[in-house]
py3Dmol code that shows the C-alpha trace and the ligand (Angstrom):
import py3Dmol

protein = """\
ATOM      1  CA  UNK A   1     121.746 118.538  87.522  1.00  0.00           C
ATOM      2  CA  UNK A   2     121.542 115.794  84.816  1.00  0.00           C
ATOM      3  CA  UNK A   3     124.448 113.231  85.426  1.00  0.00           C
ATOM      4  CA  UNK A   4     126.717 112.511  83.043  1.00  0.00           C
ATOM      5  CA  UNK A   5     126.740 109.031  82.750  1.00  0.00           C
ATOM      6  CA  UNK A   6     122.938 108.960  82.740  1.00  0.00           C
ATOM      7  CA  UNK A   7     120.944 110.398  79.985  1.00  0.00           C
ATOM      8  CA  UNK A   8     118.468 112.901  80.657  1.00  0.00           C
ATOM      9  CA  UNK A   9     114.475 110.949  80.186  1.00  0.00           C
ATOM     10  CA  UNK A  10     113.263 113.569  77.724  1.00  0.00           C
ATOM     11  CA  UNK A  11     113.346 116.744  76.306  1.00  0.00           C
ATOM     12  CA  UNK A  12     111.098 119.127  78.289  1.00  0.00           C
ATOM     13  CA  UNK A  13     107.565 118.349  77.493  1.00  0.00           C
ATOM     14  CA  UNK A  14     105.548 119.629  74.910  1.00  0.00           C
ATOM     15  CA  UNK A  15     101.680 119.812  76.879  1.00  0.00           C
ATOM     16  CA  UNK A  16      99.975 119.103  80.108  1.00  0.00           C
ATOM     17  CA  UNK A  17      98.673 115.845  81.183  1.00  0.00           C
ATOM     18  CA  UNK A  18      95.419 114.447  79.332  1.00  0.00           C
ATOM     19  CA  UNK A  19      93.648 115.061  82.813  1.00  0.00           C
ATOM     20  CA  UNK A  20      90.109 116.871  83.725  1.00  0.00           C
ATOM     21  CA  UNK A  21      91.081 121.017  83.245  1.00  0.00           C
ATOM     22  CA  UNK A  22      90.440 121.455  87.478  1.00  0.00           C
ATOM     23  CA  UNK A  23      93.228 119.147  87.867  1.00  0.00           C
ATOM     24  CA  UNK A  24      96.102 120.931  85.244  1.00  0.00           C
ATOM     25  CA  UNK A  25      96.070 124.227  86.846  1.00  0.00           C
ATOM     26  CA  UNK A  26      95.839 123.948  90.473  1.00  0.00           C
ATOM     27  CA  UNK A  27      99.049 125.763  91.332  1.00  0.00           C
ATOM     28  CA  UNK A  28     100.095 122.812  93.727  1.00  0.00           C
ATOM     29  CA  UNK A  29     101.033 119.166  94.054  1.00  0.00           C
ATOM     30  CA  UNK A  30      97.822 116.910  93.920  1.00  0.00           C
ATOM     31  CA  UNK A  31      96.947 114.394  96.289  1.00  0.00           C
ATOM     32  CA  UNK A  32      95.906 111.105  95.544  1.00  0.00           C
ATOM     33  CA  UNK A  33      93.615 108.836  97.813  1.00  0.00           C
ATOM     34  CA  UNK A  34      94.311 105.226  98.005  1.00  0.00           C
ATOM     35  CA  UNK A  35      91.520 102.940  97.132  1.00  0.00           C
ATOM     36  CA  UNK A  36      92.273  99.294  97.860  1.00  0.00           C
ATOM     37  CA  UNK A  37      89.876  97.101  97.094  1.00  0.00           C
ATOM     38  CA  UNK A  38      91.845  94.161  98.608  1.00  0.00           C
ATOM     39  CA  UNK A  39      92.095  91.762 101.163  1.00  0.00           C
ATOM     40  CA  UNK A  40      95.126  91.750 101.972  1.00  0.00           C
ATOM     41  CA  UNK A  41      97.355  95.580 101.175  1.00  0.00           C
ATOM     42  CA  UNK A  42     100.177  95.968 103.885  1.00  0.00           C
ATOM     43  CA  UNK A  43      98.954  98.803 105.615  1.00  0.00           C
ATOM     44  CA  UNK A  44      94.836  98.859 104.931  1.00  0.00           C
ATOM     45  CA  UNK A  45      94.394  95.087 103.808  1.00  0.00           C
ATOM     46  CA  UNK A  46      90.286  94.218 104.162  1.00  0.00           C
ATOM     47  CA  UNK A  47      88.924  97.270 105.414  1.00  0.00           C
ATOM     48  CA  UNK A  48      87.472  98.407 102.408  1.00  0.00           C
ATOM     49  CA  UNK A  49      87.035  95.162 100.258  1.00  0.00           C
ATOM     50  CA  UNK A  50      83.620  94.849  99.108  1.00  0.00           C
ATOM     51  CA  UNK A  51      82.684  97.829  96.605  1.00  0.00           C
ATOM     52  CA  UNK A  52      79.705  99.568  98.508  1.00  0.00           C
ATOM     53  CA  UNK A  53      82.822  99.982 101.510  1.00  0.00           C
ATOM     54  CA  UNK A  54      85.570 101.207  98.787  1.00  0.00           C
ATOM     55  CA  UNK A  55      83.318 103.304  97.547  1.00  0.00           C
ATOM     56  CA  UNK A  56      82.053 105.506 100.045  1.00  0.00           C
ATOM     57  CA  UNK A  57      85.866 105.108 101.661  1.00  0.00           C
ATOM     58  CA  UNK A  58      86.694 107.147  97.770  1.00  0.00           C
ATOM     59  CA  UNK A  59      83.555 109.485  99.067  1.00  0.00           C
ATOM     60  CA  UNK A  60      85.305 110.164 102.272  1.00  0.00           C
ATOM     61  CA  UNK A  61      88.783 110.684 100.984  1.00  0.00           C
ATOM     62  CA  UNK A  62      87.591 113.071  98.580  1.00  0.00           C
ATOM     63  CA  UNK A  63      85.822 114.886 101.119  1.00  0.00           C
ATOM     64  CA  UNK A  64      89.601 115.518 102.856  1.00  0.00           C
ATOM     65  CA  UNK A  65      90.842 116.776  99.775  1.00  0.00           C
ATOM     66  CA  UNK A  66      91.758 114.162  97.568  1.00  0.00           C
ATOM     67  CA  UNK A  67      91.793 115.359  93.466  1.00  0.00           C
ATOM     68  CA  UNK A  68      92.213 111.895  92.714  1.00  0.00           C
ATOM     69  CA  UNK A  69      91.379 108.357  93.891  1.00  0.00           C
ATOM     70  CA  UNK A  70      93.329 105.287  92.909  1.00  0.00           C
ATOM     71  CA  UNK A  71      91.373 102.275  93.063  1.00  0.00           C
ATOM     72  CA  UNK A  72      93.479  99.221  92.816  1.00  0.00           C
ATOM     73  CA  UNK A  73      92.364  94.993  93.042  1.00  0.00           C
ATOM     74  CA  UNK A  74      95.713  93.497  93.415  1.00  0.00           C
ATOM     75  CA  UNK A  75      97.982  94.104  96.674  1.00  0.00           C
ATOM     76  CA  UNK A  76     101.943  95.033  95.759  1.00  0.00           C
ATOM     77  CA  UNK A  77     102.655  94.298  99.398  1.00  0.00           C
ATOM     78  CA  UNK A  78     105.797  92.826  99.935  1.00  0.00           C
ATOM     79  CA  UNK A  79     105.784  89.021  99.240  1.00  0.00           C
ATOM     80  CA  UNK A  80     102.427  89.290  97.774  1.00  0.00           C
ATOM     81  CA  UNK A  81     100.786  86.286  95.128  1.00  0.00           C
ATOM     82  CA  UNK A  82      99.039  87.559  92.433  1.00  0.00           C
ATOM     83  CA  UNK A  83      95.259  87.516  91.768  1.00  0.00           C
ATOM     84  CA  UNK A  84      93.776  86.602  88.930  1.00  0.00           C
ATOM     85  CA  UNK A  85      92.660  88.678  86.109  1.00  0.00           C
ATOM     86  CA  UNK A  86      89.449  88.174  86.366  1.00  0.00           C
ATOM     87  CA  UNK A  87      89.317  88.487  90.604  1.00  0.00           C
ATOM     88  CA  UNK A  88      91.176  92.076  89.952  1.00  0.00           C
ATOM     89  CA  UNK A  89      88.326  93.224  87.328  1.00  0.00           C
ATOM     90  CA  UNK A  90      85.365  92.291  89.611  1.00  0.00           C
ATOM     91  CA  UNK A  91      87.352  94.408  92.658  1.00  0.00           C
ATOM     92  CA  UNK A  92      88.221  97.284  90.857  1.00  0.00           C
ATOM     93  CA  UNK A  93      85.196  98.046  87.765  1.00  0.00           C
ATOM     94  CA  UNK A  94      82.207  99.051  89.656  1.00  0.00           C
ATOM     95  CA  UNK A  95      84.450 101.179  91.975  1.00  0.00           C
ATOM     96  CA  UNK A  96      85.989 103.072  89.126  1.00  0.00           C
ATOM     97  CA  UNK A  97      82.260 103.183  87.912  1.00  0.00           C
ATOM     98  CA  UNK A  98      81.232 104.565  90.489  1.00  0.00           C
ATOM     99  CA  UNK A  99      83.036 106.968  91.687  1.00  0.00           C
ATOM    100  CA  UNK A 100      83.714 108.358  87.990  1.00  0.00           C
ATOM    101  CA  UNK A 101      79.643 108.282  87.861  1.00  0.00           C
ATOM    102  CA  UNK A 102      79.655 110.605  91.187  1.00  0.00           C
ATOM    103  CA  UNK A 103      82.220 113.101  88.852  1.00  0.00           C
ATOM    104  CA  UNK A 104      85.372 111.964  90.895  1.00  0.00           C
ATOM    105  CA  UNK A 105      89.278 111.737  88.762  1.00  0.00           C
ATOM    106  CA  UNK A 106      89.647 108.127  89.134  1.00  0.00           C
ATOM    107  CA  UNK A 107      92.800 106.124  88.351  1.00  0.00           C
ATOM    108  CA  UNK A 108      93.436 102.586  88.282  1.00  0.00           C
ATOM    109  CA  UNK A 109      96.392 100.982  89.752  1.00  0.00           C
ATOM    110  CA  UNK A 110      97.080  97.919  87.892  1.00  0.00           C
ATOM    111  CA  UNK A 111     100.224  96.460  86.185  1.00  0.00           C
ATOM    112  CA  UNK A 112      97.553  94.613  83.678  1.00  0.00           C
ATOM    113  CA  UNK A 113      96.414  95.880  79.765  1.00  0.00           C
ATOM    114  CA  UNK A 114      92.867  94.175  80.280  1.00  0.00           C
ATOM    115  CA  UNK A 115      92.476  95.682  83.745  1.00  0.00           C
ATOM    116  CA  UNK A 116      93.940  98.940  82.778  1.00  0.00           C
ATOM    117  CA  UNK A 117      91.288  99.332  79.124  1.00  0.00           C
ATOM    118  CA  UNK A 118      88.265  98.383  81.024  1.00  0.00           C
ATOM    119  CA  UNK A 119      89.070 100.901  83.636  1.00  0.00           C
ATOM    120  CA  UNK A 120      89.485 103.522  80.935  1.00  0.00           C
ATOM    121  CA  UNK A 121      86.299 102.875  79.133  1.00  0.00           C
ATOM    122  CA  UNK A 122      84.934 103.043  82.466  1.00  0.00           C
ATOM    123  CA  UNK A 123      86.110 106.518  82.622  1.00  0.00           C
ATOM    124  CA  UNK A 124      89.359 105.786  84.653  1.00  0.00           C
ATOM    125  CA  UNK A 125      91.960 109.268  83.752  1.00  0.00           C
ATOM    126  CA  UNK A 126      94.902 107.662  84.509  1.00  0.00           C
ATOM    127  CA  UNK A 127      96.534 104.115  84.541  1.00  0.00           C
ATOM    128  CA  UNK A 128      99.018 103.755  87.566  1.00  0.00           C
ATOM    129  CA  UNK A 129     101.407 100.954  86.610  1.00  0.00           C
ATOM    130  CA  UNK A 130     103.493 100.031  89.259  1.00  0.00           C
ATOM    131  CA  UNK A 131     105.946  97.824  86.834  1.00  0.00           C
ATOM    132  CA  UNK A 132     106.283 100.787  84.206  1.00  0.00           C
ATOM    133  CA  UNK A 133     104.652  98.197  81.440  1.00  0.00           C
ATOM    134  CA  UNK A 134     107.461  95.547  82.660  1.00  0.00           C
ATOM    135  CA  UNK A 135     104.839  93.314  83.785  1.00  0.00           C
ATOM    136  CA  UNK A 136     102.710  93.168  80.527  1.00  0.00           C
ATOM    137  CA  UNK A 137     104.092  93.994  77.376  1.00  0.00           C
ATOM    138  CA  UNK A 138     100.538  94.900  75.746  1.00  0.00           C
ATOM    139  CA  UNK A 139      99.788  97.772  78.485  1.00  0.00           C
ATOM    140  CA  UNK A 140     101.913 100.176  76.457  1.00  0.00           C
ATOM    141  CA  UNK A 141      99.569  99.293  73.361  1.00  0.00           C
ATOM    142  CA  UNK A 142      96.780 100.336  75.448  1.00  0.00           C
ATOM    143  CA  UNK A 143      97.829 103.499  76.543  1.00  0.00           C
ATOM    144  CA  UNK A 144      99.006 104.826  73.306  1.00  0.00           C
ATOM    145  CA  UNK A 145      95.735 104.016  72.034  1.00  0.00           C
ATOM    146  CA  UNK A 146      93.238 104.846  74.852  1.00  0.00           C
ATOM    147  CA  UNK A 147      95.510 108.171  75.129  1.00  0.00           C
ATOM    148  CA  UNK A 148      95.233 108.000  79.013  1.00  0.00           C
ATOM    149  CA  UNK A 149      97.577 109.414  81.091  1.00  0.00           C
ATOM    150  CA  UNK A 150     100.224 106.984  82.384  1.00  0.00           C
ATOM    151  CA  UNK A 151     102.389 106.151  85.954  1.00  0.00           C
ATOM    152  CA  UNK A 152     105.185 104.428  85.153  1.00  0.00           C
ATOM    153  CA  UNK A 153     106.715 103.619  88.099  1.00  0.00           C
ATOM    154  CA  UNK A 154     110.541 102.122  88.927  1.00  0.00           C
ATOM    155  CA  UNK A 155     109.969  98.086  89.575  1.00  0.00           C
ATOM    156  CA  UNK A 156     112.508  95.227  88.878  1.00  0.00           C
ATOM    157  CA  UNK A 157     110.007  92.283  90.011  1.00  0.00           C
ATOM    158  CA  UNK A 158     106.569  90.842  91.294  1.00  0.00           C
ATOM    159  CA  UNK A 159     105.950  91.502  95.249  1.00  0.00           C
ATOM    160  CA  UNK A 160     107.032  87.923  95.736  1.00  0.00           C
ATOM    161  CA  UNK A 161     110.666  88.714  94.769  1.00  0.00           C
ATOM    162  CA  UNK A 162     110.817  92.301  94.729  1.00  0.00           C
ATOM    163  CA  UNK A 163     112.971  92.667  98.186  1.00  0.00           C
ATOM    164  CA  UNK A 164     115.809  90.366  96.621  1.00  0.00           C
ATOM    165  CA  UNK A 165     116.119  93.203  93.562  1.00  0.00           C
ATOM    166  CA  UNK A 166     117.659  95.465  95.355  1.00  0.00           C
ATOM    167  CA  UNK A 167     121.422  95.890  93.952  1.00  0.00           C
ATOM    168  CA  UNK A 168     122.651  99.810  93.065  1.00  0.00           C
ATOM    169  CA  UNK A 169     125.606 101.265  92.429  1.00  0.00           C
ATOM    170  CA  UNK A 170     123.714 104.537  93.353  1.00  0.00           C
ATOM    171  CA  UNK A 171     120.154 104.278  94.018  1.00  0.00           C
ATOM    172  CA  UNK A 172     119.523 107.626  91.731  1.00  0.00           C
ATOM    173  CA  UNK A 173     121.160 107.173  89.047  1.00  0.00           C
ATOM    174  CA  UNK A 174     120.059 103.475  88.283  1.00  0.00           C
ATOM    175  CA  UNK A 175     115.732 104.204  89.235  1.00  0.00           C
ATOM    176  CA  UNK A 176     116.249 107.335  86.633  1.00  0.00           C
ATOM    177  CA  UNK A 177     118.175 105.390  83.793  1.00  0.00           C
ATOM    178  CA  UNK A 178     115.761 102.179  84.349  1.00  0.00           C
ATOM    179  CA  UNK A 179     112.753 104.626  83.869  1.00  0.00           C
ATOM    180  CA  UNK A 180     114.673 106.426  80.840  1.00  0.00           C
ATOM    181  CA  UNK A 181     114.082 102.528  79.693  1.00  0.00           C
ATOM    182  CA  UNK A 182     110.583 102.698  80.072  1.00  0.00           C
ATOM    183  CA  UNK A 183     109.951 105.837  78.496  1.00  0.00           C
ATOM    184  CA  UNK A 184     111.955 104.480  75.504  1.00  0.00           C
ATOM    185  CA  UNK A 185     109.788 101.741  74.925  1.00  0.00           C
ATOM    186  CA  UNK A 186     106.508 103.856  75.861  1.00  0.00           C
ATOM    187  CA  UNK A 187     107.363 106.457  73.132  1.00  0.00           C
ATOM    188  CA  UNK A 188     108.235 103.365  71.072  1.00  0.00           C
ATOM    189  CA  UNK A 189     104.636 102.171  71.072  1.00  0.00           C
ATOM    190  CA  UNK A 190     103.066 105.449  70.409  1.00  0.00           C
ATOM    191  CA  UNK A 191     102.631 106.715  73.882  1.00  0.00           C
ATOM    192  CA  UNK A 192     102.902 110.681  73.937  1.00  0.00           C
ATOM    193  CA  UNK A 193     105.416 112.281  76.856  1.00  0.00           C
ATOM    194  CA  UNK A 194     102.136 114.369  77.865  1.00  0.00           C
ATOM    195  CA  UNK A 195     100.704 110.906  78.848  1.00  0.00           C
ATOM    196  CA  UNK A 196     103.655 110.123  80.924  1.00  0.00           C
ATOM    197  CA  UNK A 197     104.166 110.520  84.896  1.00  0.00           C
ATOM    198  CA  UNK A 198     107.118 108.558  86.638  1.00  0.00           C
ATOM    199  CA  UNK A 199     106.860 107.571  89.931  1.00  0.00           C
ATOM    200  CA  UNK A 200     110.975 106.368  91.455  1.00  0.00           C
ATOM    201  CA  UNK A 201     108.873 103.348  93.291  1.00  0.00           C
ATOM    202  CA  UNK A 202     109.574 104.103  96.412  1.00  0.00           C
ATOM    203  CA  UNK A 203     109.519 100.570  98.729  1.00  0.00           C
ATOM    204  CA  UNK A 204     109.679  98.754  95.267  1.00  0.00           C
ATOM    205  CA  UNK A 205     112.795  96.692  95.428  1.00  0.00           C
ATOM    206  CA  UNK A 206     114.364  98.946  97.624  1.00  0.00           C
ATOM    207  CA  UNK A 207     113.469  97.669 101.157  1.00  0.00           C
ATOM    208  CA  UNK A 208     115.467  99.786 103.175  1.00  0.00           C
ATOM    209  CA  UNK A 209     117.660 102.849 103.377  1.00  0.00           C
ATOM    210  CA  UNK A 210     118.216 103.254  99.585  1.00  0.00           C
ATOM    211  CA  UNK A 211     114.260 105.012  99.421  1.00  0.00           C
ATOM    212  CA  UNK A 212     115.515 107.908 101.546  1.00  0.00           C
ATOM    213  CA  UNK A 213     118.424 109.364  98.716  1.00  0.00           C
ATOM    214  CA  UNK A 214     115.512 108.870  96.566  1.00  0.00           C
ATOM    215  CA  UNK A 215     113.306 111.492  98.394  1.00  0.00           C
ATOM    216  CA  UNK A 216     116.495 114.014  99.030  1.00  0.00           C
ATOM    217  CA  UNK A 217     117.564 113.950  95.616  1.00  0.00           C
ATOM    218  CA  UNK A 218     113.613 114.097  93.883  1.00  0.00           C
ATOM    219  CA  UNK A 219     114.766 117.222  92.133  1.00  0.00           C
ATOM    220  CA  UNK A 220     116.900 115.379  89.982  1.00  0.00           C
ATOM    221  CA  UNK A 221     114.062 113.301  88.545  1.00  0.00           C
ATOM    222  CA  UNK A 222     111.710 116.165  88.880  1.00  0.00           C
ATOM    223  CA  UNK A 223     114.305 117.921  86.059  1.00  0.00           C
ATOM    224  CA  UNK A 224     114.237 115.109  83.641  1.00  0.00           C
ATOM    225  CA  UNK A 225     110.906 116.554  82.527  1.00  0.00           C
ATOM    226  CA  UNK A 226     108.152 114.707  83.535  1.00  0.00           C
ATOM    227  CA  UNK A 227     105.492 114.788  86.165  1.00  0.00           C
ATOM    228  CA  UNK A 228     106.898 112.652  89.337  1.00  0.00           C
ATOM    229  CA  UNK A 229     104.519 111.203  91.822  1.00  0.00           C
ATOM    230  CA  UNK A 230     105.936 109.919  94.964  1.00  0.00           C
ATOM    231  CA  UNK A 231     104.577 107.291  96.621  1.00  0.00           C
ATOM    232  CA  UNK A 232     105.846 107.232 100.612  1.00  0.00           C
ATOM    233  CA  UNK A 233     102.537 106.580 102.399  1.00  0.00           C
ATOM    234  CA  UNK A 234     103.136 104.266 105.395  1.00  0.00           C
ATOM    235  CA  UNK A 235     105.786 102.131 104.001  1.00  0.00           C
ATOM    236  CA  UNK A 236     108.342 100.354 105.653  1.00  0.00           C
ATOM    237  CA  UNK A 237     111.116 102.765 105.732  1.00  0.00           C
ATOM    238  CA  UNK A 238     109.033 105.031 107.400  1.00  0.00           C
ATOM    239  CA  UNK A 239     108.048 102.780 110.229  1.00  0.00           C
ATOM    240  CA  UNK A 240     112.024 101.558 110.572  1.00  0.00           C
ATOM    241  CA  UNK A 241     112.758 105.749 111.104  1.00  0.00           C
ATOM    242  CA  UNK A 242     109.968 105.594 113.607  1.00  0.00           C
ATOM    243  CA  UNK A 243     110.978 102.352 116.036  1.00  0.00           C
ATOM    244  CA  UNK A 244     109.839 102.383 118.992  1.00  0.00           C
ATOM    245  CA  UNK A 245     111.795 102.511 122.587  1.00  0.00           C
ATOM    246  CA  UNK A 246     111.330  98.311 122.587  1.00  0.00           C
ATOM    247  CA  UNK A 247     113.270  98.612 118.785  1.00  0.00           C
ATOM    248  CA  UNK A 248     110.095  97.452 116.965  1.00  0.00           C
ATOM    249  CA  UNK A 249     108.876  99.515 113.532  1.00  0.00           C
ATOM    250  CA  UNK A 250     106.053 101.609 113.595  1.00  0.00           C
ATOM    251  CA  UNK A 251     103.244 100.236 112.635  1.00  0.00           C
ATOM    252  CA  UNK A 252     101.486 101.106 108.848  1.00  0.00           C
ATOM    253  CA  UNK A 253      98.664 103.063 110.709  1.00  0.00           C
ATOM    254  CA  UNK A 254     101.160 105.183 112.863  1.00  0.00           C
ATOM    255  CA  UNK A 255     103.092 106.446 109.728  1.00  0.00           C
ATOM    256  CA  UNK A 256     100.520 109.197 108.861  1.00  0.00           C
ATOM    257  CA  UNK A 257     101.948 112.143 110.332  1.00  0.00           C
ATOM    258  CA  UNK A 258     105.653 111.263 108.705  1.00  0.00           C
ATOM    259  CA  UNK A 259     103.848 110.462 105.555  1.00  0.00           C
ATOM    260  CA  UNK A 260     102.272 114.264 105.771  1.00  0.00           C
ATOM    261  CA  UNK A 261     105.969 115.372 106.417  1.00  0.00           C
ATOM    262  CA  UNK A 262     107.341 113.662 103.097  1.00  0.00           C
ATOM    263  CA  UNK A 263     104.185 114.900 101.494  1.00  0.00           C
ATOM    264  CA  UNK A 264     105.506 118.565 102.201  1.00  0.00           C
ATOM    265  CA  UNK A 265     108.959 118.057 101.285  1.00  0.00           C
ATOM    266  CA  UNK A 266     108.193 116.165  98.352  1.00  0.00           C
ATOM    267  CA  UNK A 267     105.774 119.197  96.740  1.00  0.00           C
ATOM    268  CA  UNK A 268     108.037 121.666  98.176  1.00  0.00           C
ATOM    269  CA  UNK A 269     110.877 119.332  96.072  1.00  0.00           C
ATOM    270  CA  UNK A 270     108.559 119.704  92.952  1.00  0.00           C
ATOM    271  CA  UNK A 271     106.665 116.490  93.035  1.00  0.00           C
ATOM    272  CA  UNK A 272     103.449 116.502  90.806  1.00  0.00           C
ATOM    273  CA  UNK A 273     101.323 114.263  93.028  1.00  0.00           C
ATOM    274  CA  UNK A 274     101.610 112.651  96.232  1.00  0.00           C
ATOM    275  CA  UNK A 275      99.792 109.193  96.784  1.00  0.00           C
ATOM    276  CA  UNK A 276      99.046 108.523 100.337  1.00  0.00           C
ATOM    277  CA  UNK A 277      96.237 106.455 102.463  1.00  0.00           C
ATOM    278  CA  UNK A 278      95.247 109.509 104.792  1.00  0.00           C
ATOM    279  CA  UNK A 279      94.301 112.318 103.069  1.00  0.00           C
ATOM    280  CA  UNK A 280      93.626 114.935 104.933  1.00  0.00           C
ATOM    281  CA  UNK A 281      97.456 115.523 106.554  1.00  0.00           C
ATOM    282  CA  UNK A 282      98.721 115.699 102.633  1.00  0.00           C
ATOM    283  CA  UNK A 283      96.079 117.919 101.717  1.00  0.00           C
ATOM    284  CA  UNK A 284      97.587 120.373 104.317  1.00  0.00           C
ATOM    285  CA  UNK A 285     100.845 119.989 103.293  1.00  0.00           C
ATOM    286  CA  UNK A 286     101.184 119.924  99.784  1.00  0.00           C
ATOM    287  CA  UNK A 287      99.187 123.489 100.209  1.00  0.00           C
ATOM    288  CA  UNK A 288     101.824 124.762 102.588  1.00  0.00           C
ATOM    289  CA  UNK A 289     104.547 123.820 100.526  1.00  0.00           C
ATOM    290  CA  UNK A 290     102.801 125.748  97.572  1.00  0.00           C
ATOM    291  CA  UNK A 291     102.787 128.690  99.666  1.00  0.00           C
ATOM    292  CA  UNK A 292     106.254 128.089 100.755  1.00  0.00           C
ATOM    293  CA  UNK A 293     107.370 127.694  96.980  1.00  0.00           C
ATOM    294  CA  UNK A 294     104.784 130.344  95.384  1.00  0.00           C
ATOM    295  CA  UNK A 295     106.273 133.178  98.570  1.00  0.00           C
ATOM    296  CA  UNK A 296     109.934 132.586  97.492  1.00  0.00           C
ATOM    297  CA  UNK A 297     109.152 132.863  94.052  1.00  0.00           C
ATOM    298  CA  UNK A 298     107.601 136.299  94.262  1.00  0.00           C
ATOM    299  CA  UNK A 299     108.395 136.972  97.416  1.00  0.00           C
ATOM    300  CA  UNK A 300     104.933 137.700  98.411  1.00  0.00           C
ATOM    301  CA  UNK A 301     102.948 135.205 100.789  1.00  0.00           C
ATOM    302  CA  UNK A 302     100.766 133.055  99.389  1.00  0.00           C
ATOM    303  CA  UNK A 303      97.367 131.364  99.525  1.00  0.00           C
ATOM    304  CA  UNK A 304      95.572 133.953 101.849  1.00  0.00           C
ATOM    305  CA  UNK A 305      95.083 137.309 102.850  1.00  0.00           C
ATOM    306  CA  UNK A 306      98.263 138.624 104.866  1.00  0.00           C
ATOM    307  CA  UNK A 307      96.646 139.161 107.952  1.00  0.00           C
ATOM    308  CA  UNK A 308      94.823 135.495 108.096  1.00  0.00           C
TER     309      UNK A 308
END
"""
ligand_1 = """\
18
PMM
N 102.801 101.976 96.146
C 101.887 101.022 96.353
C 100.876 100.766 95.418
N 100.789 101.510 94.298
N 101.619 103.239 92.933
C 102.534 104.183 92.681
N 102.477 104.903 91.555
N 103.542 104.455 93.564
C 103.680 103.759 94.727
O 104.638 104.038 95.469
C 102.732 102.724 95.009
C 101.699 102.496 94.069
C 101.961 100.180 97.602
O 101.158 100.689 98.621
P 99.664 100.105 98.977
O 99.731 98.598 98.838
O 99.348 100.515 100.350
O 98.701 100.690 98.011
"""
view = py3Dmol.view(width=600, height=400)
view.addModel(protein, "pdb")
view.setStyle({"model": 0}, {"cartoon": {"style": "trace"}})
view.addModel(ligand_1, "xyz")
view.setStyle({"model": 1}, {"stick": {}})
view.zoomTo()
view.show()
């Protein structure tokens, strides 16, 4: 599978994730519920941005079946400004606080060290980077030394340039060498391969058909060896598949039940976790595809009695 002019990421891993033991062994992809605690995400932006509303939104996704909830303070939206530092820590610390005090996996999505620390001592279990530590060069510091698992996600640029970043040869090939990068310099600061999870960044400087070879070859990332969460939920190239008769996209909130569809395909594909805004259509389908993959594995059905 591995390409020849692209070197494999790693050598197969040595341990699970540093994650809470009910999350290691659940014999399927997870889901993770997106938190954002901002005014202004592409396909959510406001609804939940003052904490008591993020919160119990993190109550209510968890209630569909999220194992993990992803609280984040800064939008990655295309075209996007940044917030400040210390905006992003007053969104995001008493939501991770929180919902980590109601016994919840939380994880933080945030391309910042400070953000990304004060989440952890907060009780944050993972750090979901979206620039793979390209945006701060002290976040790899932090996770080698906090010991927290670790997204890092294909990005080439902030949201406010991202969508001019998009040159491949061949969309594969360059998101798993570029990552290959990342884990170089991760390993080079200290951080573990059982910390790491890669995420190809799907929407991320690729703002049109190049995400979809991404998805339909996920098995080739999925073999370098690490964890690979996928991150389709409502994004653009899902409303472009779904135009409507008058030629206009979908909009975000009308890309659920294709999200649920890539959710399948991408934990039938192997994915580790699937990060997506409604919950409760990925729930179902990352636990069909575990039955799909478990019944042609042993060929027995699985996740029921026969007759149910
Ligand atoms: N996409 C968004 C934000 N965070 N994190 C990871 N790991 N992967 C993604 O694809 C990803 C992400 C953008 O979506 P949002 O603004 O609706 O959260």
């Amino acid at each position: 599978m591995t390409r020849p002019d692209v070197p494999a990421t790693a050598a197969p891993r040595s341990g699970p994730l540093p994650f809470p033991a009910h999350l290691r062994d659940t014999g399927r992809t997870l889901v993770m519920g997106v938190v954002n605690v901002t005014p202004d995400s592409f396909s959510d932006g406001g609804r939940w941005f003052t904490p008591g509303a993020a919160v119990a939104h993190g109550l209510e996704l968890a209630d569909q079946g999220a194992d993990l909830l992803d609280v984040g303070g800064e939008s990655t939206r295309p075209g996007a400004r940044r917030v400040p530092v210390e905006d992003e820590l007053a969104r995001v610390l008493p939501v991770v606080e929180e919902l980590t005090a109601r016994g919840l996996a939380v994880s933080v999505d945030t391309t910042r060290a400070q953000v990304a620390r004060a989440a952890v001592e907060r009780g944050a279990v993972l750090v979901n980077d979206v620039s793979g530590g390209l945006a701060d060069d002290a976040m790899a510091g932090v996770v080698a030394e906090t010991g927290v698992a670790y997204v890092a996600m294909h990005w080439r640029g902030h949201a406010d340039v991202m969508d001019d970043l998009d040159d491949y040869d061949d969309v594969v090939a360059d998101v798993r060498a570029e990552l290959a990068q990342r884990v170089a310099t991760l390993r080079a600061a200290g951080v573990r391969d059982e910390q790491v999870v890669l995420d190809p960044g799907l929407g991320f400087a690729k703002p049109g058909a190049s995400n979809w070879p991404l998805l339909a070859r996920l098995p080739e990332l999925v073999a370098d060896g690490f964890p690979v969460l996928v991150g389709a939920s409502r994004k653009r190239f899902l409303g472009h598949l779904l135009t409507r008769p008058d030629g206009t996209p979908a909009p975000p909130l009308a890309r659920d039940r294709a999200t649920a569809a890539v959710s399948a395909l991408a934990a039938a594909s192997g994915a580790w976790c699937v990060r997506v805004h409604e919950v409760a259509g990925s729930a179902d389908a990352v636990r069909v595809a575990a039955a799909w993959r478990s019944a042609g594995a042993v060929g027995d059905a699985a996740g029921g009695t026969a007759r149910e």
